[in-house]
N, C-alpha and C positions, 0 to 999 in steps of 0.2 A: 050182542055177541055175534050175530048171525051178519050181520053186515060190518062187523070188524072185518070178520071172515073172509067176506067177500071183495072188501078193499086189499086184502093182502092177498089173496089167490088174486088180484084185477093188477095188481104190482108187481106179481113176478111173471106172469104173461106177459106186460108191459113188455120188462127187460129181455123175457126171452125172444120177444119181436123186435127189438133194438138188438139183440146180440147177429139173432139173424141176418137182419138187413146189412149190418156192418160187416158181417162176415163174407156173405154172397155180395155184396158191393166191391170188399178186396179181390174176392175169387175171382169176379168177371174182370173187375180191373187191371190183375194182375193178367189173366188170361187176353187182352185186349194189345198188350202191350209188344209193341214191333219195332222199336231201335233200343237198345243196350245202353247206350252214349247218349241219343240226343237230352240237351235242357233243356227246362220247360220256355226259355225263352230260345226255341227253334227254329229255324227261317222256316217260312211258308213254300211248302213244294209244291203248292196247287197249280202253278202254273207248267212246272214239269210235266205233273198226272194230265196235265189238260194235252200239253204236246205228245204225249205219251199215247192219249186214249187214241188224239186225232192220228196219229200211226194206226195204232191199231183197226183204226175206222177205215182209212182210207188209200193206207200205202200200196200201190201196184202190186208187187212182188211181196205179198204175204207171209209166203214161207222162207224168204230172207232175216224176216225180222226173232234176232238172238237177241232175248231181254237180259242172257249174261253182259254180251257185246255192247247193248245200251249201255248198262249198269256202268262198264269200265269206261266208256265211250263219255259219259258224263261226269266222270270222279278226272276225268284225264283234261277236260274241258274248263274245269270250277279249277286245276291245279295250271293250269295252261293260262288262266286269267290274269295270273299274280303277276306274269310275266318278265319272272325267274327262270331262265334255263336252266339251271341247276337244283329245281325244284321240280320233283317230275316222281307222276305214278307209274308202277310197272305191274302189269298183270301178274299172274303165277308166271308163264312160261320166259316172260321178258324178266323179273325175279331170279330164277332160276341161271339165267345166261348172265344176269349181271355178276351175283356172285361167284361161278367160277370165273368170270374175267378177274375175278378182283383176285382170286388164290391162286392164278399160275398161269403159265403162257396162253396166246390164242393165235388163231391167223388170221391175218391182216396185211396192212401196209405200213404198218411203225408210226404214226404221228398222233402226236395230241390236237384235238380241233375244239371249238368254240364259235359260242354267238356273241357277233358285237355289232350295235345297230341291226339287229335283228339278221344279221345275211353270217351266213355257217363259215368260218376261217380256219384256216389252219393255226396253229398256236407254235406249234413246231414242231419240225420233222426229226424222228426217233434218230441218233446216232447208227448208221449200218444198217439202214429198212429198207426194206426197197423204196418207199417215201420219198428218204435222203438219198438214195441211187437213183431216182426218177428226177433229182431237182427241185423237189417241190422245196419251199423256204415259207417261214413264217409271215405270217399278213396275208398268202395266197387266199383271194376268196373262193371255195369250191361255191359252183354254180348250180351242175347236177352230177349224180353220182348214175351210172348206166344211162338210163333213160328217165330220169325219176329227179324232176326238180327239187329242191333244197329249200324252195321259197319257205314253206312252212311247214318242215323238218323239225323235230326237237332235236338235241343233242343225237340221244339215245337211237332216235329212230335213222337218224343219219351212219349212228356207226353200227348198226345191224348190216346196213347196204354195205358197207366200203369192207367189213369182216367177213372171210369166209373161209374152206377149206385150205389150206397150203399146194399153189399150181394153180389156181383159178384165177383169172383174169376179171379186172375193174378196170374202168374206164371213169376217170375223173375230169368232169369240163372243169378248166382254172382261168381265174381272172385275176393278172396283177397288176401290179399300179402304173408300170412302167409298158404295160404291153397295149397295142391297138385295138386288139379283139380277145376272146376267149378261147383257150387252145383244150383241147382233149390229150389229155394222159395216161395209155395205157400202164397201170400196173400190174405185175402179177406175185400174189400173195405170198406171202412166206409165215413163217412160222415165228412171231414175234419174242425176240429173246434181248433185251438189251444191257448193257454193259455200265454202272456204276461209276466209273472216271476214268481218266490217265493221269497221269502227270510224267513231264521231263523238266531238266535242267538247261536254262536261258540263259546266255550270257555268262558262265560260272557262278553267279550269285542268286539267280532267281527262279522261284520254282515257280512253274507253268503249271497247273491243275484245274483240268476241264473237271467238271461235275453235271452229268448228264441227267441224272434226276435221283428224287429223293426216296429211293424205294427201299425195301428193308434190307436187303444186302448193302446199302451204299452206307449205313452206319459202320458196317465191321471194315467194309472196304475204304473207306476215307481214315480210321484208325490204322491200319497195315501204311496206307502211304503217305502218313502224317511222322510215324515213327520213322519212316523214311529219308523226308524230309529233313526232319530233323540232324538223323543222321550226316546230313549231306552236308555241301560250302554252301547251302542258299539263306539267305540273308532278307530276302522279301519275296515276295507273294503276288501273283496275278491269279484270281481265283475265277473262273471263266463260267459263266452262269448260263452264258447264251442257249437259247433253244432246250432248255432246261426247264418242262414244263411242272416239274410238282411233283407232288407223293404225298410220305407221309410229314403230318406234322412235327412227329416226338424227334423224327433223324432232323429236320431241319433246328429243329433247338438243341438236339445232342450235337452236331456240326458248329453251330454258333460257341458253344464252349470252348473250342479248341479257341477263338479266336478273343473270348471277352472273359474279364473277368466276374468271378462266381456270383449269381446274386442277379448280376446286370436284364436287365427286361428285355427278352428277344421278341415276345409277339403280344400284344393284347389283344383275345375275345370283345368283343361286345355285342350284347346279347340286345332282344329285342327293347327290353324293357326298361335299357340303362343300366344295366348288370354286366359289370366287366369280370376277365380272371387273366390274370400277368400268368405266360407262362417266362420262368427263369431259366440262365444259362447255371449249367451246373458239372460243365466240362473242369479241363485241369486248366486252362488258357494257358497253352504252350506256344501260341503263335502269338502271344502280347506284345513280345516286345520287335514281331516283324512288321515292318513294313508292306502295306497290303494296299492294293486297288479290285475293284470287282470290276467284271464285264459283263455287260447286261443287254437285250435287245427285247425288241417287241416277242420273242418266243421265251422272254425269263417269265415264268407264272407261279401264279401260287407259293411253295415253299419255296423258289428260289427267289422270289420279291421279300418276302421274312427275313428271308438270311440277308440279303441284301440290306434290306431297312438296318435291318439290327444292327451290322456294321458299322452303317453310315451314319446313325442317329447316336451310337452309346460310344465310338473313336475316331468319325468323321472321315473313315475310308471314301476316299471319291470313288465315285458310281461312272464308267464310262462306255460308249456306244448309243444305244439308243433308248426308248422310253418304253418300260416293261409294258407286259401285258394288262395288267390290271384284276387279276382273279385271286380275289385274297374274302373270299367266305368260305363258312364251314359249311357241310351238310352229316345231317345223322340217317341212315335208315331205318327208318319203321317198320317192324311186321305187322301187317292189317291179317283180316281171317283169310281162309281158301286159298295161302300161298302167297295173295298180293301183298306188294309195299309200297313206301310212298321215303324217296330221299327228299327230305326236305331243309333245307340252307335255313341253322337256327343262329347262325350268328356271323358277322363280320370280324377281318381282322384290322385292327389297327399299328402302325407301327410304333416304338418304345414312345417317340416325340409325339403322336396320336394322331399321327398322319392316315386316313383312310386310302386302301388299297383298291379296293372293289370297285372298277371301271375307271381307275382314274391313272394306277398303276405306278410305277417309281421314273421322275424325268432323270438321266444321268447329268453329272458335276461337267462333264464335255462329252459333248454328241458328237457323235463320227457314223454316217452314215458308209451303208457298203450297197455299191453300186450293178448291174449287171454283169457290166464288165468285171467287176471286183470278181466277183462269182464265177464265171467263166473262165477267168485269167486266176483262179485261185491264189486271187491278193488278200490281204484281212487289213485293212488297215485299223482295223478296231483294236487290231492285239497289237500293231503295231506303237501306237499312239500309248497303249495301257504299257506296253516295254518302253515308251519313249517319258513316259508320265515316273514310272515306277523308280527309273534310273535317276530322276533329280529328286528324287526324295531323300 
């Protein structure tokens, strides 16, 4: 009996020393534990902590070193590898500026710019910017902005420089394809505000309807001069794209409706994985049965390559001028902790026929280049040729 006893008193000590160990094993475990996210199949940072110590060890200026500044300094570095421009971390304070850029005016010089082949271009100059009042035209490759090369700028950090208060002066070095050397362009900033479309009447039959970009006003305002339109003698359409860098997506498939019928495929997502999503036109297609050409140049991007495609691919509207930009991915922004974010490009567009846009961008049906002189001499022979095209239709 006595040593029954004692195997069942030696058995639940057992357990109580198993319950222990298991417990104080999660408790340190848990308390051990320093990233939120990573998987246990983690890359190895040893060789950061190793770069990391050797600062600590041995950096001159000691009291320079901000292990915040590293921290973003290396998330900005791993994001800068992919060598995605449009893939890009922002501290809190760079966060901050991005999103009110994106809610309401700022000051600047009017233009949309970009990377191709790695060197910072103009994409195209804002209608009424000072930009477009300085000259500047799309394809310009800016060199340096003040005194501050461009070489290995990201987007972001390029339009911090060339943004500033309204009345302050920039100085942009430009390189264009036609010129001998690089010239310096003073601008002085304004208050960027820009303007939705025009349109007038061509020839008595034809509507003329610039669309400068695709922003959230340009949805009500293309519906006010659609009814317009309508109203009027015109009978066909020259829909002018040029230097029309983008916006939003939903106005550019809302705009496509006027022109296709319901249903029809204005833009295909395709995600990383082989995951596509059609979005649909779902307008009234009151412009079906006109007669339409688009105009396009190296500054049509983004939403105005969409609309573009769309046309061209679902009623074979010819494409005329010159060969779009090429910027047809998407980006979502991420809030990371402490303010920071990360926009990162989760998917490409493709057109209705599954044409990719992303760096390769839309060739026009007939190319018509426009010349120095053209520009100078405020010739278009681009609209010219799209009024001489639209007339034997």
């Amino acid at each position: 009996m006595v040593s029954l006893i004692k195997r069942k008193i030696n058995l639940i000590l057992l357990v109580i020393i198993i319950f222990l160990s298991f417990g104080l094993g999660v408790f340190f475990g848990k308390s051990q534990v320093v990233c939120e996210v990573c998987q246990p199949q983690a890359l190895n940072f040893s060789l950061f902590w190793e770069a990391y110590s050797k600062l600590q060890e041995k950096y001159v200026n000691k009291d320079e070193l901000d292990d915040q500044k590293i921290i973003y300094g290396a998330i900005s570095g791993m994001v800068n590898s992919l060598g995605d421009p449009y893939t890009v971390f922002f501290p809190p304070e760079e966060t901050k500026r991005f999103i009110e850029d994106v809610k309401g005016s700022f000051g600047g010089v009017g233009m949309e710019i970009g990377i191709r082949k790695d060197q910072l271009q103009v994409i195209a100059p804002l209608e009424g910017t000072p930009a477009d009042r300085a000259g500047l035209r799309a394809g310009d490759k800016v060199v340096r902005v003040d005194d501050t090369s461009t070489a290995d700028l990201t987007i972001e950090e390029a339009v911090d420089l060339i943004r500033g208060p309204k009345g302050t002066e920039v100085i942009l070095t430009i390189y264009r394809q036609d010129w001998e050397e690089t010239r310096d362009i003073k601008i002085v900033r304004d208050t960027i505000k820009v303007p939705s479309l025009k349109w007038e009447l061509r020839d008595d039959d034809i509507a003329y309807l610039r669309l400068y970009q695709f922003s959230q006003k340009a949805g009500f305002d293309f519906s006010k001069a659609a009814f317009e339109i309508l109203d009027s003698p015109a009978k066909k359409m020259i829909l002018d794209l040029r230097n029309n860098p983008g916006g939003y997506l939903e106005i550019a498939q809302e705009i496509a409706g006027w022109f296709l019928e319901k249903e029809k495929i204005v833009v295909i997502e395709e995600f990383g994985q082989g995951d596509k999503k059609e979005y649909l036109a779902q307008g009234n297609g009151a412009f079906l049965d006109y007669k339409v050409v688009v105009l396009i140049n190296e500054g049509s991007a983004s939403g105005s390559e969409i609309l573009a495609g769309a046309l061209r691919d679902n009623r074979g509207i010819l494409l005329i001028g010159q060969k779009s930009f090429g910027k047809g991915s998407v980006q979502e922004l991420e809030k990371l902790r402490e303010g920071s974010s990360l926009k990162i490009t989760i998917a490409k567009w493709l057109t209705p026929k599954g044409q990719l846009i992303t760096d390769i961008g839309l060739e026009p049906d007939t190319e018509v280049e426009m010349s120095s002189e053209d520009y100078e001499e405020d010739r278009d022979p681009q609209l010219e040729k799209a009024i001489e095209i639209i007339k034997g239709l």
